[in-house]
C-alpha positions in Angstrom: 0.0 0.0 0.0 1.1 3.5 -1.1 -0.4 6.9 0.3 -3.5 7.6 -2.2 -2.6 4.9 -4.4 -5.5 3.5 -6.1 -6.8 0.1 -6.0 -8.5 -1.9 -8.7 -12.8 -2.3 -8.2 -12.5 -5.5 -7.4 -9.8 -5.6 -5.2 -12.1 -2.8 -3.6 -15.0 -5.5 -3.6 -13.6 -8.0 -2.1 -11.5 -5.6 1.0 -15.5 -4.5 1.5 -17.2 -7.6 1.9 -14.0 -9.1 4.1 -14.6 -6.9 6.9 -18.1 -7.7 7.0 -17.1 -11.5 7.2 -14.2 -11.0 10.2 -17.0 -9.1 11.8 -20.0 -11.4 11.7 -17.6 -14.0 12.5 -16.2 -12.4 15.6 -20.0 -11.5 16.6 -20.7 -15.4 16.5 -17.5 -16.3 18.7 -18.3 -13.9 20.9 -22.2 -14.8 21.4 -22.2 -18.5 20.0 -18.8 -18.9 22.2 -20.8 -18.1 25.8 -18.6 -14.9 25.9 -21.2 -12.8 26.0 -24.5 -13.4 27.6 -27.3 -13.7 25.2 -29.9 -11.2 27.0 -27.2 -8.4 26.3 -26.1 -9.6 22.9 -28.4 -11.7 20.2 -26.6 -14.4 18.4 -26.4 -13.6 14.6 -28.5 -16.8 14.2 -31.3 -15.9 16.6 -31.3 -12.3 15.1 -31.8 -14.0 11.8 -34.7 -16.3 13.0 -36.2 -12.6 14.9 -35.9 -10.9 12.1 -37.5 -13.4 10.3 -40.5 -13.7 12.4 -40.7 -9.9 12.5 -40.9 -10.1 8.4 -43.6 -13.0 8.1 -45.8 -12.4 11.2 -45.7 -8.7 12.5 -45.5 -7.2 9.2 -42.2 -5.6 10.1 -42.2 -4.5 6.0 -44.8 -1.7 6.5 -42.4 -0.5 9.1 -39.7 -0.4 6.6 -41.8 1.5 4.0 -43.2 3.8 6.5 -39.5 4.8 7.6 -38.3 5.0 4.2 -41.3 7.3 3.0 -40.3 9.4 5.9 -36.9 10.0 5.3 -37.6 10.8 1.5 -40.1 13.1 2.4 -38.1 15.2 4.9 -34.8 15.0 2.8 -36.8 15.9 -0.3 -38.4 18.9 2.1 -34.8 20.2 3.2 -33.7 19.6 -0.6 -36.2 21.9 -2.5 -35.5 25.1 0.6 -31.8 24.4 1.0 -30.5 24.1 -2.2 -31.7 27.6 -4.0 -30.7 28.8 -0.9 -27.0 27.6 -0.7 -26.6 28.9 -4.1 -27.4 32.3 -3.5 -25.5 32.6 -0.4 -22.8 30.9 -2.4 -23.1 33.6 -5.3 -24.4 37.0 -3.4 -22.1 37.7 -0.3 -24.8 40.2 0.7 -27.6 37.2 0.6 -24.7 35.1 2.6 -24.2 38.4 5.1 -27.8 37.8 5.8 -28.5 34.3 6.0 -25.1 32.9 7.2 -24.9 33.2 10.9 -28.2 32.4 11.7 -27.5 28.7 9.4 -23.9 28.3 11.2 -26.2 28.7 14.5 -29.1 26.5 13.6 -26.8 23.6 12.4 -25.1 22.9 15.9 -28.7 22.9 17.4 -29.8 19.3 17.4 -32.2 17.7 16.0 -33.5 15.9 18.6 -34.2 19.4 20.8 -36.7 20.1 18.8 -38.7 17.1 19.1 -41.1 18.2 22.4 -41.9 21.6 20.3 -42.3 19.5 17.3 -44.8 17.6 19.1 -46.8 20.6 20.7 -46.7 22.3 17.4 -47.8 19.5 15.0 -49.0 16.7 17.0 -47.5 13.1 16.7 -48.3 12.7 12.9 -46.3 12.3 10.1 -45.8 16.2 9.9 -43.6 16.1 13.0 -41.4 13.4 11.7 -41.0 15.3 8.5 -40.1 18.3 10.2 -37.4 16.3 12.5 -35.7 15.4 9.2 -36.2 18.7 7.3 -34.3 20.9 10.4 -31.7 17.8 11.2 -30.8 18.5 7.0 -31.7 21.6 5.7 -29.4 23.7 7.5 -26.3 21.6 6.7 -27.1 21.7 2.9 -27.4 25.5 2.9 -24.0 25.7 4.5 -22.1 23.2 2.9 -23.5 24.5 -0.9 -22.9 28.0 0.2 -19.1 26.9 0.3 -18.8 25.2 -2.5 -20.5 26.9 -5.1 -18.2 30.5 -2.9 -15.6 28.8 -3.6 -16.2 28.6 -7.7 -12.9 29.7 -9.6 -12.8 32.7 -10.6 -11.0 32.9 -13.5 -14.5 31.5 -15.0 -16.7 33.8 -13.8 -14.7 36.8 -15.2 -14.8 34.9 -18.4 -18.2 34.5 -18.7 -18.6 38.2 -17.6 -16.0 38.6 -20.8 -18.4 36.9 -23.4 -21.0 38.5 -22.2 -22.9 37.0 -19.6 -25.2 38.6 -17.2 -25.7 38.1 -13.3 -28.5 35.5 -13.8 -26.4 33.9 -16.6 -23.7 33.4 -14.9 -24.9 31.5 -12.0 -27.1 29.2 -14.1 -24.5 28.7 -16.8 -21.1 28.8 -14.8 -21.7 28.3 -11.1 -24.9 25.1 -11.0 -23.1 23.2 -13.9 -19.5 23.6 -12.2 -20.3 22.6 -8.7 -23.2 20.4 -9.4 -21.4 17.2 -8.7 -20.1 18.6 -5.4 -23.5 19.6 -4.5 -24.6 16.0 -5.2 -22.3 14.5 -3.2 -23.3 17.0 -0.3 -26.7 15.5 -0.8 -25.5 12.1 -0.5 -23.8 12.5 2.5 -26.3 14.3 4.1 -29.3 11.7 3.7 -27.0 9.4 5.3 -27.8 11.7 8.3 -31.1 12.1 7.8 -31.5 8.1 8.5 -30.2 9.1 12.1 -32.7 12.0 12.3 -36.0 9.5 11.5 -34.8 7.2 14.1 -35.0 9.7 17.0 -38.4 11.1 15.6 -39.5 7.5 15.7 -38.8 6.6 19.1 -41.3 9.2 20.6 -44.7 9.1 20.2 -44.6 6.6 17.3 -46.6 4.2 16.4 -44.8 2.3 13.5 -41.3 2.5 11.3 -38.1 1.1 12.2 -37.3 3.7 15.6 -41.1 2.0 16.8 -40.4 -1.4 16.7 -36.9 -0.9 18.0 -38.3 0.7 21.2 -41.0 -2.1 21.6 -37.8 -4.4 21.4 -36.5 -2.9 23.7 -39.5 -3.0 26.2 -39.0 -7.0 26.0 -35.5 -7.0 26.2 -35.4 -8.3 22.2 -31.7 -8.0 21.3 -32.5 -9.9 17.9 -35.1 -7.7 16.7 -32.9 -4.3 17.7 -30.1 -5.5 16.1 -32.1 -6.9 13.0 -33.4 -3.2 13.0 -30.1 -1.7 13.2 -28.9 -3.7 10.4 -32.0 -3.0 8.6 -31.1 0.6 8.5 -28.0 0.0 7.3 -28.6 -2.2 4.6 -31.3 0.6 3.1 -28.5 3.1 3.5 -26.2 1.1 1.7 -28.3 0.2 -1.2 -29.5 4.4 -1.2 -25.8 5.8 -1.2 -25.2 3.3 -3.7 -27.7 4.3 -6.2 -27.0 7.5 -4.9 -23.4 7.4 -6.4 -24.5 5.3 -9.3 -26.8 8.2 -10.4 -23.6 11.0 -10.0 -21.8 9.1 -12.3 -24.2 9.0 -14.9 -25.0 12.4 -14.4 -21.2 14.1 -13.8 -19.0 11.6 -15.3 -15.7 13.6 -15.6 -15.5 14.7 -12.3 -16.8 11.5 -10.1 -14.7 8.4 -10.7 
């Protein structure tokens, strides 16, 4: 190995799916062993067999769609305001003079605070979860768009001005093509967060999606059926930042690898 030396996709493959096997196999010595009693740590067996029964009996897959729909909707929510918004604070310093230290304040306040209000102001619906995700995501994609799309080279902008160009022409033909990539990677790393956001709306006052059934787990001291729901999460993650990055290539193929 070399300092950012690359390494071949499938050499990348199999280094990814090796640390999932050393890991699942140390979970089974440890539980399977006796080294760990199985009230504080499910056996990757009997978390198969829960999740199973979770699947097949307790129709644990509405759960799943229920949390998906949420975290689309929110992220989607935070998308449409945050976005625009970035962009102008990205191209108008005065627009970023405005809106900039009220978003670097609101981004440290977490999500989670907000969930009492949240309740009080919108009951325990699906309005609240939305609005978990939209404030756990909207204010980090204003911030993080603001700086990329400042941080545009210069040298093209004055030639566009050159040849022409207007204000309004210049950000939609020089400043969304050049950092769109960037801005779609922002996105993708940020719904990753927003799967940490629905969780913490679901635990309260919930009466389905993954968070729900991880707290009735919980209540009956389930360890198979949390960790199936942990792994659940992850899995959708997974698959979702993959098509995630599948898409950015399509879309920005010289600048995403």
């Amino acid at each position: 190995m070399r300092p950012l030396e690359p390494i071949s996709q499938p050499a990348r493959l199999w280094l990814g799916v090796s640390f999932f096997v050393v890991f699942f196999a140390g979970w089974a010595l440890a539980t399977l062993g006796g080294y760990v009693p199985k009230i504080f740590l499910a056996d990757p067996i009997t978390m198969v067999e829960d999740g199973w029964r979770l699947l097949t009996k307790f129709g644990f897959g509405l759960d799943i769609a229920i949390t998906i729909w949420r975290v689309v909707g929110g992220f989607v929510l935070a998308v449409i305001v945050a976005v625009p918004l970035g962009i102008l604070m990205g191209a108008y310093k005065p627009i970023e003079a405005f809106f900039e230290p009220f978003v670097s304040f609101a981004r440290y306040l977490p999500a989670s605070a907000f969930v009492p209000l949240l309740i009080l102001w919108a009951g325990l619906g699906e309005t609240q979860k939305l609005l978990v995700i939209f404030l756990g995501s909207v204010f980090q994609i204003v911030l993080m768009v603001a700086v990329v799309v400042g941080n545009t080279r210069r040298d093209l902008v004055e030639a566009a001005y050159t040849l022409g160009s207007g204000d309004r022409s210049v950000v939609r033909r020089v400043l969304i093509p050049m950092n769109a990539p960037e801005i779609a990677e922002i996105l993708r790393l940020v719904l990753g967060w927003a799967w940490t956001y629905v969780i913490v709306a679901e635990l309260i006052g919930s009466s389905a999606g993954i968070g729900h059934m991880i707290i009735d787990s919980q209540a009956l001291m389930a360890t198979g059926q949390i960790i199936f729901g942990i792994i659940v999460i992850g899995v959708i993650g997974l698959v979702s930042d993959f098509l995630f990055k599948l898409v950015n290539r399509r879309l920005f193929p010289w600048r995403l690898a």
